[in-house]
Rosetta silent file (secondary structure, phi, psi, omega in degrees, C-alpha in Angstrom):
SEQUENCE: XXXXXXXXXXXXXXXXXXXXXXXXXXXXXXXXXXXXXXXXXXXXXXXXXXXXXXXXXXXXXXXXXXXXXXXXXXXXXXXXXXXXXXXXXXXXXXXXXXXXXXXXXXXXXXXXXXXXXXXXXXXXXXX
SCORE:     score description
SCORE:     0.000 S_00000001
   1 L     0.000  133.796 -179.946    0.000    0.000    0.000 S_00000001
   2 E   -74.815  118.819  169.301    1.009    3.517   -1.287 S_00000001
   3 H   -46.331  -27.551 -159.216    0.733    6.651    0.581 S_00000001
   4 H  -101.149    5.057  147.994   -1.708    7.982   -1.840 S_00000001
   5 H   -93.258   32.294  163.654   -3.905    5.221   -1.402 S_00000001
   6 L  -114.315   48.821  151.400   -4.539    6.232    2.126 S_00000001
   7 L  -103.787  138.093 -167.574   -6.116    9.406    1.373 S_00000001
   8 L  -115.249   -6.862 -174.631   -9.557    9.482    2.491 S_00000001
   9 L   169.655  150.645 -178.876  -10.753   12.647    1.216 S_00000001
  10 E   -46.542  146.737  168.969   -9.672   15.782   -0.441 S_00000001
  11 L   -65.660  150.456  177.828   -7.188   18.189    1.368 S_00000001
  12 L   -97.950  146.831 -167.387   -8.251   21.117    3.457 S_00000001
  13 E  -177.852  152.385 -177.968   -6.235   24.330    2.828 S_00000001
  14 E  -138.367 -178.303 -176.430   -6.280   28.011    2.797 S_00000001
  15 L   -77.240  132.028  166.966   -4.172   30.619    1.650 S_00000001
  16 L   -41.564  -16.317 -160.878   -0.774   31.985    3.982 S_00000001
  17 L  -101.466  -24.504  169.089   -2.971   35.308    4.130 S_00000001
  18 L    -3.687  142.844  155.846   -6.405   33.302    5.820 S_00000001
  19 E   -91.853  168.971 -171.446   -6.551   34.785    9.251 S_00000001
  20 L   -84.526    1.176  168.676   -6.191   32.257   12.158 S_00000001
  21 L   -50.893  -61.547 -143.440  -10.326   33.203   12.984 S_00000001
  22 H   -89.188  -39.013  168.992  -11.142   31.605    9.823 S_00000001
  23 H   -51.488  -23.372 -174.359   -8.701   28.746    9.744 S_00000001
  24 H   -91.102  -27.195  153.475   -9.483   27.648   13.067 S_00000001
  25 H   -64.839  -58.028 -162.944  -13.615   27.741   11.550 S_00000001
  26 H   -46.988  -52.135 -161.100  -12.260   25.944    8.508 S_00000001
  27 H   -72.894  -35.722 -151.105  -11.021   22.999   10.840 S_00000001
  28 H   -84.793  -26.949  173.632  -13.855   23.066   13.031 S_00000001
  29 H   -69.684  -19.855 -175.015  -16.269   22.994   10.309 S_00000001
  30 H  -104.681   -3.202 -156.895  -14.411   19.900    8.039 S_00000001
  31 L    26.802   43.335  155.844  -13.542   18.499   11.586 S_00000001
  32 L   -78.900  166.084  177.568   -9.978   18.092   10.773 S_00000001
  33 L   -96.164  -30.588 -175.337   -7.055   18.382   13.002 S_00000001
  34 L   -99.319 -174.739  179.515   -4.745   19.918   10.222 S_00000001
  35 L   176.956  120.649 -169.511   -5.170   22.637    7.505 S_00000001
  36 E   -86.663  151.631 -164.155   -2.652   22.676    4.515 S_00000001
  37 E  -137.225   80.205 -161.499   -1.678   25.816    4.262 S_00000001
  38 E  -127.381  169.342 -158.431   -0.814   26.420   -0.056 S_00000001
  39 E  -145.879  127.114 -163.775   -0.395   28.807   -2.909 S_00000001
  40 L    23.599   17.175  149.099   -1.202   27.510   -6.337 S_00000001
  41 L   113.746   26.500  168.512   -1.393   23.799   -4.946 S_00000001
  42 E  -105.484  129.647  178.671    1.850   24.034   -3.771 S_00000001
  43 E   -64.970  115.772  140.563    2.375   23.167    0.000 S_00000001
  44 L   -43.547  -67.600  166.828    3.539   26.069    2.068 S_00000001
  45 L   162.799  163.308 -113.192    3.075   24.912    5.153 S_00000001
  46 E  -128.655  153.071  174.816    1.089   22.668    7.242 S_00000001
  47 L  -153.277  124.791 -158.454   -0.891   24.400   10.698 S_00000001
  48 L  -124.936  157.504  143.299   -2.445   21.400   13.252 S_00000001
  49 L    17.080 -109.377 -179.717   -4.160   21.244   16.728 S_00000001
  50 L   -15.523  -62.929 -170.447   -0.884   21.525   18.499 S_00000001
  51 H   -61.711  -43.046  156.516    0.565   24.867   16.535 S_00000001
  52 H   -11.133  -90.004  166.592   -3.032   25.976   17.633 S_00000001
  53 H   -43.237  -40.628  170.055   -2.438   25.620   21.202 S_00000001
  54 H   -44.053  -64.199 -174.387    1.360   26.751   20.517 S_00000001
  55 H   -40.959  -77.100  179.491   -0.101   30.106   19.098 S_00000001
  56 H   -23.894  -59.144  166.222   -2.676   30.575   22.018 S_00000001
  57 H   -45.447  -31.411 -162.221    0.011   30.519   24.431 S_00000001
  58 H  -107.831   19.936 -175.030    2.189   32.444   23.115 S_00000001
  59 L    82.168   19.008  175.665   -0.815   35.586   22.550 S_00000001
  60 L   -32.257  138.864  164.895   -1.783   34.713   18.902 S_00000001
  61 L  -108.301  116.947 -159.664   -3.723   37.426   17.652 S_00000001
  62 L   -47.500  -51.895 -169.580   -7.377   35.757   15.822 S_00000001
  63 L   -87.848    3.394  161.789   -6.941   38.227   12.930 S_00000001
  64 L   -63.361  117.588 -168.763   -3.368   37.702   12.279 S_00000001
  65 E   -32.493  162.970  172.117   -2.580   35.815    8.744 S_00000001
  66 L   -53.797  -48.673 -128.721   -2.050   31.667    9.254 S_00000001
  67 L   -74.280   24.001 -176.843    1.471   31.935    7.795 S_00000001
  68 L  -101.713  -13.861 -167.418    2.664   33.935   10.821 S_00000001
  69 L  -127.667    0.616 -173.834    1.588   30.380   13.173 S_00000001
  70 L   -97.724  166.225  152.035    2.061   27.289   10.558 S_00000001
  71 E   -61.085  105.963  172.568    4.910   25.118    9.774 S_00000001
  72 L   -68.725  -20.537  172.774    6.544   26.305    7.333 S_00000001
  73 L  -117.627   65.034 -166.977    8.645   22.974    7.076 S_00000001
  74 L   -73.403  148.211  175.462    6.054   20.317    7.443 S_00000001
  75 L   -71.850  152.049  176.602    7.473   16.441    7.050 S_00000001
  76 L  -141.606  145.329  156.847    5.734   15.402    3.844 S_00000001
  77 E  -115.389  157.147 -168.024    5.141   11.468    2.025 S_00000001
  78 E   -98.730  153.117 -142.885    5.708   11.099   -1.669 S_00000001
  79 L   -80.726  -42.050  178.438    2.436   10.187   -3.069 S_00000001
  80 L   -43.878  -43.000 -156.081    4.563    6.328   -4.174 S_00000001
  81 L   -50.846  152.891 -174.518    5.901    5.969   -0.389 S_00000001
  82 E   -67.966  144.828  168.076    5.140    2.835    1.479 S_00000001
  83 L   -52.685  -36.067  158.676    2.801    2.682    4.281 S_00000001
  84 H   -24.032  -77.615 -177.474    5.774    1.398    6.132 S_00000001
  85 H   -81.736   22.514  162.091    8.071    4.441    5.764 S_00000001
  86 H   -94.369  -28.721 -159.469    4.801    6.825    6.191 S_00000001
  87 H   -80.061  -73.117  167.652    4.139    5.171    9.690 S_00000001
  88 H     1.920  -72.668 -147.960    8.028    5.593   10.140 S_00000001
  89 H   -93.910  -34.869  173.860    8.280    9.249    9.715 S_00000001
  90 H   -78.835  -18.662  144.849    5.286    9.654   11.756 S_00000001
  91 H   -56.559  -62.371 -175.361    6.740    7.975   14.637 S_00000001
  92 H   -48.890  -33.610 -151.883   10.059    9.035   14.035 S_00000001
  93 L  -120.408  -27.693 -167.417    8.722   12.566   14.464 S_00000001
  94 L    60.165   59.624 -171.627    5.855   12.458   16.390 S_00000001
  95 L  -107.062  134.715  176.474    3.361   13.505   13.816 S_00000001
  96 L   -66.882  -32.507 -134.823   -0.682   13.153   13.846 S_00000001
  97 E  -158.302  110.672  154.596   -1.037   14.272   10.548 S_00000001
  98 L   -61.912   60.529  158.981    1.139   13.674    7.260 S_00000001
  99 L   -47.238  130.912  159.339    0.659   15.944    3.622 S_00000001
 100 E   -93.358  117.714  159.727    1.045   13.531    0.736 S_00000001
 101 E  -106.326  154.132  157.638    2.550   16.033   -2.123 S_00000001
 102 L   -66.532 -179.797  171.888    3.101   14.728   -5.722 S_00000001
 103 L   -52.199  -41.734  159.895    6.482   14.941   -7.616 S_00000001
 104 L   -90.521   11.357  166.981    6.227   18.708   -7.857 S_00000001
 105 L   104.248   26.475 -142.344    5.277   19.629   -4.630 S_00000001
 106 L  -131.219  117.147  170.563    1.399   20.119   -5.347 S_00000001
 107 E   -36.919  134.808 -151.536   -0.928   18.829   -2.168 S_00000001
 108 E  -133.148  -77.255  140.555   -2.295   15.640   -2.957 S_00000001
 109 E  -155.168 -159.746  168.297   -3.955   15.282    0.577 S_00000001
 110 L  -100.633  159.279  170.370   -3.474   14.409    3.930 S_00000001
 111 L  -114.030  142.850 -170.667   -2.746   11.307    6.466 S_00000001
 112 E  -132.159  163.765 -178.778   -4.044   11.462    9.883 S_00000001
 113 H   -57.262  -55.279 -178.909   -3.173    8.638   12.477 S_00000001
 114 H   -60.520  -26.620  165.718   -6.873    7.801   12.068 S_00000001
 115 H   -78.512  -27.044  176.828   -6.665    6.829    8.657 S_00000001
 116 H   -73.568  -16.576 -168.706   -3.740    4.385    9.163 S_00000001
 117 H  -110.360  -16.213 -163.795   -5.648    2.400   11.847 S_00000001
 118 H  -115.325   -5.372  146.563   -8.697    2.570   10.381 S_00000001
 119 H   -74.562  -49.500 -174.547   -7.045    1.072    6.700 S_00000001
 120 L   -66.097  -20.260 -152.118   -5.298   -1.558    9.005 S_00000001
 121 L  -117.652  -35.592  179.612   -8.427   -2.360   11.125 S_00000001
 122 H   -83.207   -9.461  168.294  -10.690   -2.727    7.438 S_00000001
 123 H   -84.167   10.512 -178.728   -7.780   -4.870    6.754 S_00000001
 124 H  -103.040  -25.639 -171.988   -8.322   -7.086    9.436 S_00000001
 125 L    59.818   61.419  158.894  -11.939   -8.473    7.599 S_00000001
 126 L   -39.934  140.050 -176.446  -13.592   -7.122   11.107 S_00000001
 127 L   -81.741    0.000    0.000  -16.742   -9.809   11.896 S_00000001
């Protein structure tokens, strides 16, 4: 199995200029934990839960652009990579949530923890 056949649904993403009001709507409304954060379908950089709480802490202002609180260097899987080395790097790193980009960088979607157990779990033939 292929990273890009664990994508479960299209990616969610906004712009770098999105304020962190409406990104933090965007997630609650798609009920994601992540929110790719791209400019002509090119990955910028990735903003999760966690930077969320990071921000908050540190006095995030709600109408202040994303790209002032995302990762700008997000861990990525190549759309080919093995489930193997995706679970890897998400260990390795201690990541919820994985962007798959294609060969040119262009957001493919995402991997969330919950999609790896819940491919692995229909892959069990459940009674």
């Amino acid at each position: 199995m292929r990273a890009a056949d664990l994508i479960k649904r299209p990616p969610i993403s906004c712009f770098p200029s999105t304020s962190l009001k409406e990104v933090i709507k965007i997630m609650r409304n798609n009920n994601v934990g992540s929110v790719m954060i791209v400019d002509g379908g090119k990955l910028l950089g990735i903003f999760t839960e966690r930077d969320l709480v990071k921000a908050l802490d540190e006095g995030a202002k709600l109408e202040e652009p994303i790209s002032k609180y995302m990762n700008p260097s997000p861990i990525t899987a190549k759309a080919d990579e093995s489930l193997e080395s995706v679970v890897r790097k998400m260990l390795n790193n201690g990541l919820r949530h994985i962007p798959v980009v294609d060969s040119e960088g262009n957001v493919l979607g995402v991997i969330s923890i919950k999609d790896i157990v819940e491919t692995l779990y229909e892959g069990c033939n459940p009674p």
